[in-house]
VEXKE-793363 format. One record per residue (C-alpha): residue number from 1; residue in three letters; chain; z, y, x. Coordinates in Angstrom, 1 decimal, m for minus. Example, Ala and Ser with C-alpha at 12.3 -4.5 7.8 and 13.67 -1.06 7.14 Angstrom:
> 1|ALA|A|7.8|m4.5|12.3
> 2|SER|A|7.1|m1.1|13.7
% end
This chain:
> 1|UNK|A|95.2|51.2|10.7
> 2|UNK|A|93.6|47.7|10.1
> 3|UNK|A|91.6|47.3|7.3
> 4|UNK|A|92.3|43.3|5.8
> 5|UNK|A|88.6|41.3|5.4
> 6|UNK|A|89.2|41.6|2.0
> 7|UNK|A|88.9|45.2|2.0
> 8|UNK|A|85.5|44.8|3.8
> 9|UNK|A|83.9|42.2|1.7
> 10|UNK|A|84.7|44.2|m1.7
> 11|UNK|A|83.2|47.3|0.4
> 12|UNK|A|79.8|45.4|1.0
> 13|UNK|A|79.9|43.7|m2.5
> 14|UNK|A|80.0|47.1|m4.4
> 15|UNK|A|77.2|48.5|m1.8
> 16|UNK|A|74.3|49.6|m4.0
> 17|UNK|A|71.7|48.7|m1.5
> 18|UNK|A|73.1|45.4|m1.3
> 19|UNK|A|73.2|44.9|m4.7
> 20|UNK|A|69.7|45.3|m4.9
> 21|UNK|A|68.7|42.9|m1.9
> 22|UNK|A|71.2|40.4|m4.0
> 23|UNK|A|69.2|40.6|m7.2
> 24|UNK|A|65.4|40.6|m5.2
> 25|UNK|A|66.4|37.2|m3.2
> 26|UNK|A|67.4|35.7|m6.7
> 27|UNK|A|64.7|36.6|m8.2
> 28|UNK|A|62.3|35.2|m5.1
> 29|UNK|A|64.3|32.0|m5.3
> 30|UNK|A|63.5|31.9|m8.9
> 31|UNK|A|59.8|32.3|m8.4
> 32|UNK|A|59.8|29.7|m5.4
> 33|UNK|A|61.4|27.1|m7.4
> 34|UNK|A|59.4|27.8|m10.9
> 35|UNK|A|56.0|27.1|m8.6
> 36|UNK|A|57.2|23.8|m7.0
> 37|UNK|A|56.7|22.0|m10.5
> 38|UNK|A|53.1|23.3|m10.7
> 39|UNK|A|52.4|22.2|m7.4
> 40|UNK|A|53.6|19.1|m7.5
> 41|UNK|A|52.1|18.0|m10.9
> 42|UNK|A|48.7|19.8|m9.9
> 43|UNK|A|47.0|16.6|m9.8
> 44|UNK|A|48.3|15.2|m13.6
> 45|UNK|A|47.6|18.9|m14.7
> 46|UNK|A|43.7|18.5|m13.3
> 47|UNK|A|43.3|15.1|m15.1
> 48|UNK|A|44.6|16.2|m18.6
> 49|UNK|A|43.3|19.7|m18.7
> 50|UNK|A|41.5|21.3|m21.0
> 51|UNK|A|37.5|21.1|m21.3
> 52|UNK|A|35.3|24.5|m22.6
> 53|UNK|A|35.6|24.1|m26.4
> 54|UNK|A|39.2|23.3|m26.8
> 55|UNK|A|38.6|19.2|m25.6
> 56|UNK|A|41.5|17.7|m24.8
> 57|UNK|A|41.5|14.9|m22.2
> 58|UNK|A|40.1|13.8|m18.7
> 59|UNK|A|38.5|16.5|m16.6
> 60|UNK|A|35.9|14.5|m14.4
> 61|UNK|A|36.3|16.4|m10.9
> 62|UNK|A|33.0|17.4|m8.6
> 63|UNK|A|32.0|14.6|m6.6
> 64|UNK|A|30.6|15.4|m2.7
> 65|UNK|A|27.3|14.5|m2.0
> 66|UNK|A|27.1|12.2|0.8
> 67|UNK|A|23.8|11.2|3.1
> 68|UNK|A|24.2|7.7|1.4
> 69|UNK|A|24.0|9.4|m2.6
> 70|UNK|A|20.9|11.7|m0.9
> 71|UNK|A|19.0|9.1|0.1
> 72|UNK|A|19.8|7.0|m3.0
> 73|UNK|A|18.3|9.9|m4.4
> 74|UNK|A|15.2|10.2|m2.5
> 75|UNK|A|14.5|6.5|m2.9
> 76|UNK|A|14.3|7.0|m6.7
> 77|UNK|A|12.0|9.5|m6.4
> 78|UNK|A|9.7|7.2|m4.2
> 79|UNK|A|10.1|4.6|m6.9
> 80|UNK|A|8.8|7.0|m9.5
> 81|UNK|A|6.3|7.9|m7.4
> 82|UNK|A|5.4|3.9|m7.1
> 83|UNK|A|5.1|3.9|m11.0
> 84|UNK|A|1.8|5.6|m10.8
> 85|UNK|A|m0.3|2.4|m9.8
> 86|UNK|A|1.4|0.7|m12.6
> 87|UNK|A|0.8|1.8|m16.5
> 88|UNK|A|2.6|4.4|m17.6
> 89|UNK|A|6.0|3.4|m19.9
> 90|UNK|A|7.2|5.3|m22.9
> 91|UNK|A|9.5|7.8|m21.0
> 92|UNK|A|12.8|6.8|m21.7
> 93|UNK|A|16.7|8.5|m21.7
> 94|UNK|A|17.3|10.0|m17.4
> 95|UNK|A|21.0|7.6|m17.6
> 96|UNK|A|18.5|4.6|m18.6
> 97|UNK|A|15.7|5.5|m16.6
> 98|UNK|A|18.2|5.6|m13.5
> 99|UNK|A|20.2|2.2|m14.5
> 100|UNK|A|16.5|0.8|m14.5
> 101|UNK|A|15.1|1.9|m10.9
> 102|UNK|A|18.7|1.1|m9.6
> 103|UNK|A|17.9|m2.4|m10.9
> 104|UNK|A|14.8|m2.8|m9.7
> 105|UNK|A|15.6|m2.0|m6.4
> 106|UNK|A|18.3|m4.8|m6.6
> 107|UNK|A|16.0|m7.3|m7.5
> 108|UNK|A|13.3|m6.2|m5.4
> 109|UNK|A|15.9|m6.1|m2.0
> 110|UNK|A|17.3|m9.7|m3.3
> 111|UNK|A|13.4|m10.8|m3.9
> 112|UNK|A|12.7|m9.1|m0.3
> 113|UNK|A|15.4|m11.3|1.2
> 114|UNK|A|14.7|m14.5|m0.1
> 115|UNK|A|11.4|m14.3|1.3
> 116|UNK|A|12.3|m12.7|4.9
> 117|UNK|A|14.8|m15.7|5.2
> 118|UNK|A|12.4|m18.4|6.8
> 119|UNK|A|12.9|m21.8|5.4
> 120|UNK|A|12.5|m25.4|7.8
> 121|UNK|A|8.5|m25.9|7.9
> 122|UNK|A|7.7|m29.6|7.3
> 123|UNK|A|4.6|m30.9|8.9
> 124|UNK|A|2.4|m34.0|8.3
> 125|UNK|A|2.5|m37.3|11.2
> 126|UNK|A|m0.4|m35.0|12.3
> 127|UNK|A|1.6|m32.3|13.4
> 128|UNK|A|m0.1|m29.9|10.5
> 129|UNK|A|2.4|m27.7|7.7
> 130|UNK|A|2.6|m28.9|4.8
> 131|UNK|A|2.0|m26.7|2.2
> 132|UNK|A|3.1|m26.2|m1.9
> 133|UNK|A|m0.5|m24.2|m2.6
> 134|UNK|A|m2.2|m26.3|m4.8
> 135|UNK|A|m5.6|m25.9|m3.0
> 136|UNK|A|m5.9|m24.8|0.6
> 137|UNK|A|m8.4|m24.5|3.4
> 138|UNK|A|m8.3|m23.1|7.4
> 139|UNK|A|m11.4|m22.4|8.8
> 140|UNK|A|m12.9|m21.2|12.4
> 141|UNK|A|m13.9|m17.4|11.4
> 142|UNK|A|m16.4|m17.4|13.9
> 143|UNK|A|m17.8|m21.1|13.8
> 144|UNK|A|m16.9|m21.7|10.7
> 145|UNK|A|m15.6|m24.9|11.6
> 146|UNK|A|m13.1|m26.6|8.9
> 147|UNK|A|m9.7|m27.2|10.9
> 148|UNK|A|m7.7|m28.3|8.0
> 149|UNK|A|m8.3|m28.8|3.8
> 150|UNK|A|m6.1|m29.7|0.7
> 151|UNK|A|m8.2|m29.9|m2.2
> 152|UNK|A|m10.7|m27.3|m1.6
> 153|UNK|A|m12.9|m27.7|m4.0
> 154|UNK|A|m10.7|m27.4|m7.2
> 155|UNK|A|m11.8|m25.0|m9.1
> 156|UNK|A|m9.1|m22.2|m9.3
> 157|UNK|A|m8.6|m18.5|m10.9
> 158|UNK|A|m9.4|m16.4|m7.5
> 159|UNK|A|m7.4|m13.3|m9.1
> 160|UNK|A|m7.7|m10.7|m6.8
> 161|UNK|A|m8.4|m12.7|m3.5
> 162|UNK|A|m12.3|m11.7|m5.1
> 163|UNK|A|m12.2|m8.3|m4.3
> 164|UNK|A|m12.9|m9.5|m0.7
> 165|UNK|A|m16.6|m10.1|m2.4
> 166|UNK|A|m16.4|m6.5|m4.2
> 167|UNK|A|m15.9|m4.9|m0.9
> 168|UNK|A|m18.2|m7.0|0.9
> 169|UNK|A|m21.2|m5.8|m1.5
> 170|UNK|A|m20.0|m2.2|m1.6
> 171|UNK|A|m19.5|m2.0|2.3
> 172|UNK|A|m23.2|m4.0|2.6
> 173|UNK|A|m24.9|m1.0|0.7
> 174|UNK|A|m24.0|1.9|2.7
> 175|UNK|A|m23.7|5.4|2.3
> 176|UNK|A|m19.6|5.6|2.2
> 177|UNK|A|m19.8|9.2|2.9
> 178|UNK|A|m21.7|9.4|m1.0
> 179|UNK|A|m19.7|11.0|m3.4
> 180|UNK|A|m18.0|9.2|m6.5
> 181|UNK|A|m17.5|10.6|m9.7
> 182|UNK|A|m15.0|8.2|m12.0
> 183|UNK|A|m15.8|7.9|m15.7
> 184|UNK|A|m13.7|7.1|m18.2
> 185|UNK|A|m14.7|3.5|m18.2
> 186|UNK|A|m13.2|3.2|m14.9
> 187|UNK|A|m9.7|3.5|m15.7
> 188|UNK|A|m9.5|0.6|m18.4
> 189|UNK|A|m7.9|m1.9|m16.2
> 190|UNK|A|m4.7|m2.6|m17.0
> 191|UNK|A|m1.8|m3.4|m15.5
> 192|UNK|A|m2.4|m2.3|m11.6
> 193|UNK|A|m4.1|1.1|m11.5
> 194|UNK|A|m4.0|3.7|m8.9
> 195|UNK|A|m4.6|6.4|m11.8
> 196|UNK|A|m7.7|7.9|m10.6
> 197|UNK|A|m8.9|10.3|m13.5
> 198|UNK|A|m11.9|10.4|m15.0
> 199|UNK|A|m13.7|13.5|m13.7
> 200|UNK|A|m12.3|13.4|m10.3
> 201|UNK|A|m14.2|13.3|m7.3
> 202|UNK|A|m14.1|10.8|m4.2
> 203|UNK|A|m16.0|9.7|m1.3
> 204|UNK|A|m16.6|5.7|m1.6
> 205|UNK|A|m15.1|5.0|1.8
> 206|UNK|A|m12.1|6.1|0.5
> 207|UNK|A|m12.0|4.0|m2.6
> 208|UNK|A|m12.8|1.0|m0.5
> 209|UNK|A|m10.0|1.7|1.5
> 210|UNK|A|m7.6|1.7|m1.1
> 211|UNK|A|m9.1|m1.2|m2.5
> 212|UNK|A|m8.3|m3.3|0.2
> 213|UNK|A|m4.8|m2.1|1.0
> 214|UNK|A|m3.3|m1.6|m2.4
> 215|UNK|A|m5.6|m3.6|m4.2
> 216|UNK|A|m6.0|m1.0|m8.0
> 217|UNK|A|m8.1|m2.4|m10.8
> 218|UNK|A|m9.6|0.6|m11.6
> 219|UNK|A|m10.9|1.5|m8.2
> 220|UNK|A|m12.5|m1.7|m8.2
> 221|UNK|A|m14.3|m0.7|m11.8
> 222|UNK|A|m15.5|2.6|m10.0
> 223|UNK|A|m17.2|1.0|m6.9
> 224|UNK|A|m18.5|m1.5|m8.9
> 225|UNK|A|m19.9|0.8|m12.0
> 226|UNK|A|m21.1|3.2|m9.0
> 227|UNK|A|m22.8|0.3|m7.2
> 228|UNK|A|m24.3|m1.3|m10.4
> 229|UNK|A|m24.4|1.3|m13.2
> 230|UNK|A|m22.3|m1.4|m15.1
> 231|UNK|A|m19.5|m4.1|m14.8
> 232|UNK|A|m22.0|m7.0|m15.8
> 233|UNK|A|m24.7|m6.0|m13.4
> 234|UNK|A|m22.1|m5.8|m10.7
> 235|UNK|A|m21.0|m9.0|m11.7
> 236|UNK|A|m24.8|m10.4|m11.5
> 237|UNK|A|m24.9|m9.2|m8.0
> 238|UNK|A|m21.5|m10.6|m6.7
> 239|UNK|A|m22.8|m14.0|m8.3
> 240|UNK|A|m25.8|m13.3|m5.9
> 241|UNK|A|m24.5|m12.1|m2.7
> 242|UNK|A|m21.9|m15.9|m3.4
> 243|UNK|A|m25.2|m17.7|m3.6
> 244|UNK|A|m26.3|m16.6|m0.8
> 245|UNK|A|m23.1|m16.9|1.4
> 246|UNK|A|m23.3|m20.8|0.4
> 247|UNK|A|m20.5|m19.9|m2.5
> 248|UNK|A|m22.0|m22.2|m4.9
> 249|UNK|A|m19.4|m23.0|m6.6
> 250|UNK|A|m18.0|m20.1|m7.8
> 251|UNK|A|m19.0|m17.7|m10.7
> 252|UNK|A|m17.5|m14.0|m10.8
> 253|UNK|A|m17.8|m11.9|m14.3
> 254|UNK|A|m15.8|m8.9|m13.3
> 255|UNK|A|m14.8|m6.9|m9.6
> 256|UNK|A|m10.8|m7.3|m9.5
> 257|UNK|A|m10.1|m10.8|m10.3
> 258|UNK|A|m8.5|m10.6|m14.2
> 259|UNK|A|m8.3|m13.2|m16.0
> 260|UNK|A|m11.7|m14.1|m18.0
> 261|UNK|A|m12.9|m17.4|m19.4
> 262|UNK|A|m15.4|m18.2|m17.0
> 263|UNK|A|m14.1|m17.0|m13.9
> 264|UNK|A|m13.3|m19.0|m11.3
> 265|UNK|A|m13.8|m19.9|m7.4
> 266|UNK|A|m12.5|m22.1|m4.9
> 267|UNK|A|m11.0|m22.2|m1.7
> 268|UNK|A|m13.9|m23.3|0.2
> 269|UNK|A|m16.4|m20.6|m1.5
> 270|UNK|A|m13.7|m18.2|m0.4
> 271|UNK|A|m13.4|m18.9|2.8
> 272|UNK|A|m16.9|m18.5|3.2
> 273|UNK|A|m17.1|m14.7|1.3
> 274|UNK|A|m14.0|m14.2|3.8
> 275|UNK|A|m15.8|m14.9|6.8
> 276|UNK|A|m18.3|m13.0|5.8
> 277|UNK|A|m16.3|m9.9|5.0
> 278|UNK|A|m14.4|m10.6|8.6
> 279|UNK|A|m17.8|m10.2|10.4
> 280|UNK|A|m18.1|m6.8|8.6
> 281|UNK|A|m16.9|m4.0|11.0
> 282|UNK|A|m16.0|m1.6|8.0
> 283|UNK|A|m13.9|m3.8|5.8
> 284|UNK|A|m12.4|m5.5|9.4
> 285|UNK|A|m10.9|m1.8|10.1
> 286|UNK|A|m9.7|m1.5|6.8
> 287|UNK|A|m7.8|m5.1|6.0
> 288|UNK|A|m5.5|m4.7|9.6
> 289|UNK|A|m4.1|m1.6|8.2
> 290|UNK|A|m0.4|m2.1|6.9
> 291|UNK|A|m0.7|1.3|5.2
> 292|UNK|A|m2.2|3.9|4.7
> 293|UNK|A|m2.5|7.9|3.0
> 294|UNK|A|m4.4|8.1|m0.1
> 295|UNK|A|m5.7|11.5|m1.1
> 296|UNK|A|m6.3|12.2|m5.3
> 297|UNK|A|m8.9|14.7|m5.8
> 298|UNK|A|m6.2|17.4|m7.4
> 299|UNK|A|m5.0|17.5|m3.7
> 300|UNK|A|m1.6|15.0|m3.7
> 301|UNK|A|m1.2|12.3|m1.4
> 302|UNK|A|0.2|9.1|m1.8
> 303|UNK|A|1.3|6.6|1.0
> 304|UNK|A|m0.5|3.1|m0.1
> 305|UNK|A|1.3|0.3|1.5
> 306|UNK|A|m0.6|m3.1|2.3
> 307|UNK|A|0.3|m6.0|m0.2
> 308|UNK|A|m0.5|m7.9|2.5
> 309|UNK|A|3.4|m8.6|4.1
> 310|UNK|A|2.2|m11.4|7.1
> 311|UNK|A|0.5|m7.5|8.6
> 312|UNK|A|3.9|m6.7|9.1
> 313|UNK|A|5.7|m9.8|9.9
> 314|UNK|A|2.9|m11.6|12.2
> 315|UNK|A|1.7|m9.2|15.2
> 316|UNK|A|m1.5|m11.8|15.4
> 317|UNK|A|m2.3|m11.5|11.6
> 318|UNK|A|m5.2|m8.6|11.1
> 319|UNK|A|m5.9|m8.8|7.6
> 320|UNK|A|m7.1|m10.0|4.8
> 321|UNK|A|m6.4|m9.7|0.9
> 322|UNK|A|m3.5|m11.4|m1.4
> 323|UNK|A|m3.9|m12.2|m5.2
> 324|UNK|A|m1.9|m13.0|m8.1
> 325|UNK|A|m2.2|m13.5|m11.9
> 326|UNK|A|m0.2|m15.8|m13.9
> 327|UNK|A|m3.3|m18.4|m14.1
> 328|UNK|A|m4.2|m18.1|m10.9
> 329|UNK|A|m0.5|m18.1|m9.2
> 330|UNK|A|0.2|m16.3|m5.9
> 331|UNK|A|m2.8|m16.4|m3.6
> 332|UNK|A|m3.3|m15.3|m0.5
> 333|UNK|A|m6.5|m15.3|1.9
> 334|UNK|A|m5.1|m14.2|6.1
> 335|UNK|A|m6.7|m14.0|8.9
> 336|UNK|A|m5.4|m14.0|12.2
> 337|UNK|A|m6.8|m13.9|15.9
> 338|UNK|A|m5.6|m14.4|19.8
> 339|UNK|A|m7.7|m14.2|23.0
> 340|UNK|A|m10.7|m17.0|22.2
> 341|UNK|A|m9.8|m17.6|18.9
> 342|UNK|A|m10.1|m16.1|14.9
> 343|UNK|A|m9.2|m18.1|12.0
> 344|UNK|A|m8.8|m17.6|8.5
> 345|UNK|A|m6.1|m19.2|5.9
> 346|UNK|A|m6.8|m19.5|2.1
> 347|UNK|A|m4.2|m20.7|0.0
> 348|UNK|A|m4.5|m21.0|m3.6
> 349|UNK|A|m2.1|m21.7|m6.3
> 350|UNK|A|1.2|m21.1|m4.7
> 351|UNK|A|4.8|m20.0|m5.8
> 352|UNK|A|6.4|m16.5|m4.6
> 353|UNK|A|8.5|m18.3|m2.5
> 354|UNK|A|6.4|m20.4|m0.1
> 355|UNK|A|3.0|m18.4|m0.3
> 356|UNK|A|4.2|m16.3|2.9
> 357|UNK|A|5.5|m19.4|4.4
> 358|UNK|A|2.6|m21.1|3.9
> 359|UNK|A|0.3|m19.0|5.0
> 360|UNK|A|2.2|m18.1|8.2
> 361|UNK|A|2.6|m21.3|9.3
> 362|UNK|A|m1.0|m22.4|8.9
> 363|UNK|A|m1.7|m19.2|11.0
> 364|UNK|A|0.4|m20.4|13.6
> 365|UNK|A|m0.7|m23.8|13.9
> 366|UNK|A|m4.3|m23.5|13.3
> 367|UNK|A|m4.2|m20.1|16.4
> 368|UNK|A|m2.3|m22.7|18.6
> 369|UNK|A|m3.3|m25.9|18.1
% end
């Protein structure tokens, strides 16, 4: 006998078994469908969520670290490494402190390409740059022939173009290997200091070195205190050693060029203490270098870079020393050489924005002409 479909489906219905499979899908289904709201709102749920505490609002989420944020990161550590040949601030909040060194390294890139981006030279009938320096002189370094002069015997602040004639006199006396021990004395020269302590320990050809490369106040103090037992008899001697170079016209009353009533130079008398620090073999090896590593007597090592920028941006520059106070003005004194020729550059009085210009182009001419 035929059973109708009817008969079949009640017969499966009332299956037990069946039942239960019946009741376990609609419960899965239930489950799948109560999770699709969750998932789909996961991202509102993350941004309104709960902080520790009981905090309502905005969760900020965990950012990844890219190689751009690490380096970011390892450039403000160079810049606070930097600080320590400048004084020492009062030690401010780590979100201000980092707003601050992001700043500064906007300016300084902005400052960086302003001067990188070479502007028209204009030159005189004679085919010679002009120049913006307020006193300028080119010279034959080993003749010491006078190529080119604008005002050179205004009397002008040197700033730290004089350290030239503190090397010169430390280099002349010998014995770089000697030890140095700084005193407290030393380290009052404010606002450019390498931060040598007093106490420490250092062999004088590495002072001189840094000296001429990063240009510190107070490792000019040291040499000079070490040289002289004192800052005025140093200053007696530099006043000396420019006498007898043919500086007459000059008069030095401290080793790094700060501003003191009394002080002053010219571009002539420092071309001359410049040609004479050029024919010295010790400070010629030194003012080529574009940087170099600076041991502290606790053992930490710092990587001194040359303030000197034509080192890096002229292959036939080889030294010499720049200078700036706010009397004085940027000043720079270069030197440059090619097969048959050396000449050195001293401009005085110029603006940030033409002393590199300047000074290159006067290079340039006075190599080639």
């Amino acid at each position: 006998m035929r059973r109708s479909p009817c008969v079949s489906e009640r017969f499966v219905a009332n299956f037990r078994p069946m039942k239960l499979l019946r009741r376990w899908l609609w419960l899965l289904c239930v489950l799948i469908l109560a999770s699709v709201p969750n998932v789909w709102g996961q991202d509102a749920t993350d941004s309104e969520g709960v902080r520790p505490g009981g905090i309502s609002g905005p969760v900020r989420k965990a950012k990844a670290v890219s190689a751009k944020d690490k380096h970011a990161k390892a450039s403000s550590s160079d810049d606070q490494q930097d600080a320590d040949a400048e004084p020492t601030p009062t030690r401010k909040s780590k979100t201000s402190k980092s707003t601050h060194t992001r700043s500064h390294r906007a300016r300084v890139k902005s400052k960086e390409t302003l001067e990188t981006i070479p502007a028209p030279t204009e030159f005189t009938p004679e085919g010679i740059p002009r120049t913006s320096a307020a006193s300028v002189i080119v010279v034959d370094a080993n003749s010491g022939k006078t190529l080119y002069e604008k005002n050179p015997d205004q009397f002008r602040a040197p700033a730290s173009t004089q350290k030239l004639l503190t090397a010169l006199i430390v280099a002349e006396s010998g014995f770089l290997d000697r030890q140095v021990t700084v005193q407290p004395t030393d380290t009052m020269a404010e606002p450019v200091k390498l931060n040598i302590k007093a106490g420490d320990t250092y062999q004088r050809i590495d002072l001189l070195r840094a000296l001429l490369v990063k240009s510190p106040n107070d490792v000019a103090r040291c040499l000079a205190r070490d040289n002289a037992g004192s800052i005025e008899a140093f200053a007696e001697v530099m006043n000396r050693r420019a006498q007898q170079l043919g500086a007459v016209h000059s008069h030095f009353m401290n080793p790094n060029g700060l501003p003191i009533p009394g002080q002053y130079s010219t571009a002539r008398d420092l071309s001359l203490i410049a040609r004479a620090a050029y024919a010295n073999p010790t400070i010629r090896s030194i003012v080529c270098l574009p940087q170099l590593v600076f041991r502290f007597a606790n053992g930490r090592t710092r990587e001194l870079e040359n303030t000197n920028k034509l080192l890096r941006r002229l292959p036939y520059c080889n030294g010499m020393k720049t200078g700036y106070t706010d009397s004085a003005g940027k000043c720079l004194i270069a030197s440059g050489t090619r097969p048959g020729r050396d000449v050195i550059v001293v401009v005085l009085g110029d603006t940030s924005s033409r002393v590199w210009r300047d000074a290159s182009a006067l290079l340039s001419w006075s190599l080639w002409m």
